[in-house]
VOGU-3710 file (C-alpha; in Angstrom, 3 decimals, decimal comma):
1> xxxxxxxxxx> 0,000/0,000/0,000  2,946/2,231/0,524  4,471/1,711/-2,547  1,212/2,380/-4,034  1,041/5,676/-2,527  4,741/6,199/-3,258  4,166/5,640/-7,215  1,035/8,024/-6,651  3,198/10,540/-5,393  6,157/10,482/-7,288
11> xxxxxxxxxx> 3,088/10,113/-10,458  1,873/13,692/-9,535  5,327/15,445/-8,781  6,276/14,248/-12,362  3,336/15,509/-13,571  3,161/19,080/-11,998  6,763/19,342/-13,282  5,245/18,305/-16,611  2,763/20,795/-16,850  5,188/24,149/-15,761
21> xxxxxxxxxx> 7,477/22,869/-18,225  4,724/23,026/-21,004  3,286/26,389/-19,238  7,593/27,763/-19,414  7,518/27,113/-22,940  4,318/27,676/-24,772  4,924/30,903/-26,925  2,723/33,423/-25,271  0,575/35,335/-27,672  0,999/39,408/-27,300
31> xxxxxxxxxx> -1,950/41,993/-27,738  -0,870/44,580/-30,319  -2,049/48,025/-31,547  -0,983/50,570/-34,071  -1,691/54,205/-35,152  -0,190/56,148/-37,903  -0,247/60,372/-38,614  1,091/62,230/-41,465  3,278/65,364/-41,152  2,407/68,199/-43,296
41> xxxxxxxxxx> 4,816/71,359/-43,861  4,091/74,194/-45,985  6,394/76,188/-47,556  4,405/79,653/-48,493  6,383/81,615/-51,459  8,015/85,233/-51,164  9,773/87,262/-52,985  11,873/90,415/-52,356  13,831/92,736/-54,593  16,936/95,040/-53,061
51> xxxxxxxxxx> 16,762/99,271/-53,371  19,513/100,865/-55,043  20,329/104,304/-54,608  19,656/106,857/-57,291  22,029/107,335/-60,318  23,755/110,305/-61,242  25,515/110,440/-64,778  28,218/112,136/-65,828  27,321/115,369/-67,649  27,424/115,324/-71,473
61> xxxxxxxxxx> 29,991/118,357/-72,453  31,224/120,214/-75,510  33,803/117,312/-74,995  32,103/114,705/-73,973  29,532/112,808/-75,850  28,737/109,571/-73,869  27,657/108,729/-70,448  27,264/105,417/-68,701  25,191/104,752/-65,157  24,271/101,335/-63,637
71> xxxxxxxxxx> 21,722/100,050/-61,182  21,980/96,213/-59,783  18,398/94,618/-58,441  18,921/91,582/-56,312  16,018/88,852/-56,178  15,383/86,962/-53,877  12,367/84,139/-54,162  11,793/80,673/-52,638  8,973/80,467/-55,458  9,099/77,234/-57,026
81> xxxxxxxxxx> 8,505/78,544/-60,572  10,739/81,246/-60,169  10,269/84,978/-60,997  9,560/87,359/-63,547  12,041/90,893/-63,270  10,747/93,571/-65,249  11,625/97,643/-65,832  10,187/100,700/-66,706  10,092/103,994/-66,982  7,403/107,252/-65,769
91> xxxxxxxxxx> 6,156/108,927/-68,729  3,076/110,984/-66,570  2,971/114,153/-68,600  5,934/113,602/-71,055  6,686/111,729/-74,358  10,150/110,342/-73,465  11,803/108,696/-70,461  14,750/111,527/-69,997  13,324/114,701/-70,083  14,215/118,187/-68,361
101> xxxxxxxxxx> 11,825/120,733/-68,156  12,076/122,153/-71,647  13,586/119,301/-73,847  13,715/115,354/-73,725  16,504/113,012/-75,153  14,812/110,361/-77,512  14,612/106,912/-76,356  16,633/104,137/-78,011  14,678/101,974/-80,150  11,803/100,277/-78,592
111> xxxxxxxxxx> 11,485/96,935/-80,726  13,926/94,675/-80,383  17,299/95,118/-78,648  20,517/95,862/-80,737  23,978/97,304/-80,528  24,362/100,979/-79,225  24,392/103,191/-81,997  23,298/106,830/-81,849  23,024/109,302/-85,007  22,764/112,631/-85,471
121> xxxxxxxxxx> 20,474/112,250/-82,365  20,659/112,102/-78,166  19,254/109,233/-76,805  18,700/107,457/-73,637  18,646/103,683/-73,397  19,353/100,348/-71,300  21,180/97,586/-71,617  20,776/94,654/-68,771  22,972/91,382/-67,846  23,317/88,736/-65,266
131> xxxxxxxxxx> 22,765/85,272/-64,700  18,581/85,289/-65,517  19,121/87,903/-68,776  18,752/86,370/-72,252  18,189/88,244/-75,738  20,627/91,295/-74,351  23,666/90,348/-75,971  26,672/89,258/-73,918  29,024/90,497/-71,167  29,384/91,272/-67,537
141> xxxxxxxxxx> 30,561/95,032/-67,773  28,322/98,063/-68,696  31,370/99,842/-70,235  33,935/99,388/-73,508  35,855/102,300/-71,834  35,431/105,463/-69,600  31,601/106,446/-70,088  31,541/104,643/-73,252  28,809/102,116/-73,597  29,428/98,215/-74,105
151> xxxxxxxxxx> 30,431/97,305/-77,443  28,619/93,610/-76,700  25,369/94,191/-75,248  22,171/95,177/-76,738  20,299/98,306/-75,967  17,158/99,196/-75,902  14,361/102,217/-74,800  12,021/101,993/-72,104  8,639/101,551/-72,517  5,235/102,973/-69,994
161> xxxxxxxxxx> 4,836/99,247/-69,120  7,176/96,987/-67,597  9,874/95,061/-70,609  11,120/91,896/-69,282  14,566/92,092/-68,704  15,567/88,238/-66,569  13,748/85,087/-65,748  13,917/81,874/-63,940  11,499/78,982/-63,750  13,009/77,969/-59,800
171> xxxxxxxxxx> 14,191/79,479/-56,691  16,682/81,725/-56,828  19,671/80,971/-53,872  18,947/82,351/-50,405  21,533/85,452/-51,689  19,573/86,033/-54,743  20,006/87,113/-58,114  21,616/90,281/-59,433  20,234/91,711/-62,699  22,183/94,927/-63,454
181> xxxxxxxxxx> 20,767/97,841/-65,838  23,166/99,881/-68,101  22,058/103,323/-68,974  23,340/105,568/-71,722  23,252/108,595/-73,242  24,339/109,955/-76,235  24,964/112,977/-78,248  25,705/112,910/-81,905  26,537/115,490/-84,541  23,837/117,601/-82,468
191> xxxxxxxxxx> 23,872/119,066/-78,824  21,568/117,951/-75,958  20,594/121,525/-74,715  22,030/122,578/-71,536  19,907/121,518/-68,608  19,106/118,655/-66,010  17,303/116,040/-67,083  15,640/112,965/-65,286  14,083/110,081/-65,609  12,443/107,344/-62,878
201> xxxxxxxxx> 13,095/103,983/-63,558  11,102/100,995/-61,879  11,973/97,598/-61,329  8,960/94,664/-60,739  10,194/91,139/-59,301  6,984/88,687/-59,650  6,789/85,162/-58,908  6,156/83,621/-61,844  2,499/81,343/-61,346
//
């Protein structure tokens, strides 16, 4: 009868051990949840254009027939198309760009852009370059010599409404882009009358749609 019991008890301890073995080692089965969000960052496009100070020519003499000024306009966008730089010039209450306050110097051809060239006239035109100008010419200076305009770029006369004078289709860099304006004068075979004559000149930076 002991033995019985012994083989009874022995029977269970095995079997107990048995059954935390199998509990040890069966894979346990984990609750799991998820959740996802999405991360949205816009970018809203600007645009800004520097101020240069005002430009004062050399005067036109008995011995001097040529005069040469510059303005630079930085751009700055982070528009994805890019921008749009235009200029022009004030006409309110006169016929021609330069004018003083009894005569006007004629404004270089308005079609399409060519060599300077002035005859038997005084004119006022523009020449721009930089890295967003195309259909100007070529160079990087506004000047062949001493107040004598570029041999290499092509000129042109303002108009009332803005003439598109540099491009991009991207950004610009966080610097920007410089677009500088040439402006010349002339006097050929005749004189400009004595006097002081001005003209306004305005540059438009749009971000191109």
């Amino acid at each position: 009868m002991k033995q019985i019991i012994n083989v009874l008890s022995l029977s269970l301890v095995v079997s107990v051990l048995a059954f935390s073995a199998f509990v040890g080692l069966e894979p346990r089965l984990a609750a799991a949840v998820s959740d996802s969000v999405t991360v949205t960052q816009d970018v809203t496009a600007g645009i800004s254009i520097s101020s240069p100070a005002d430009v004062t020519m050399n005067a036109l003499t008995t011995t001097q027939n040529t005069s040469v000024g510059t303005s630079t306009w930085t751009v700055i966008t982070n528009n994805a198309a890019g921008y749009t730089l235009g200029v022009k010039a004030d006409y309110t209450g006169k016929t021609a760009a330069l004018t003083s306050s009894t005569d006007q110097f004629a404004d270089y051809a308005t079609s399409s852009p060519s060599l300077w060239s002035v005859t038997n006239n005084y004119m006022f035109g523009f020449a721009p370059f930089g890295n967003d100008t195309t259909g100007y010419g070529t160079g990087t200076l506004c000047e062949s010599a001493n107040d004598t305009p570029s041999t290499t770029l092509y000129y042109v006369g303002f108009y009332s409404a803005d003439r598109q004078i540099a491009s991009s289709s991207s950004e610009t860099t966080q610097a920007g882009t410089a677009t500088t304006v040439c402006y010349a004068t002339e006097q050929d075979t005749v004189w400009a009358p004595s006097g002081t004559y001005t003209a306004t000149i305005t540059a438009t930076a749009t971000t191109n749609p």
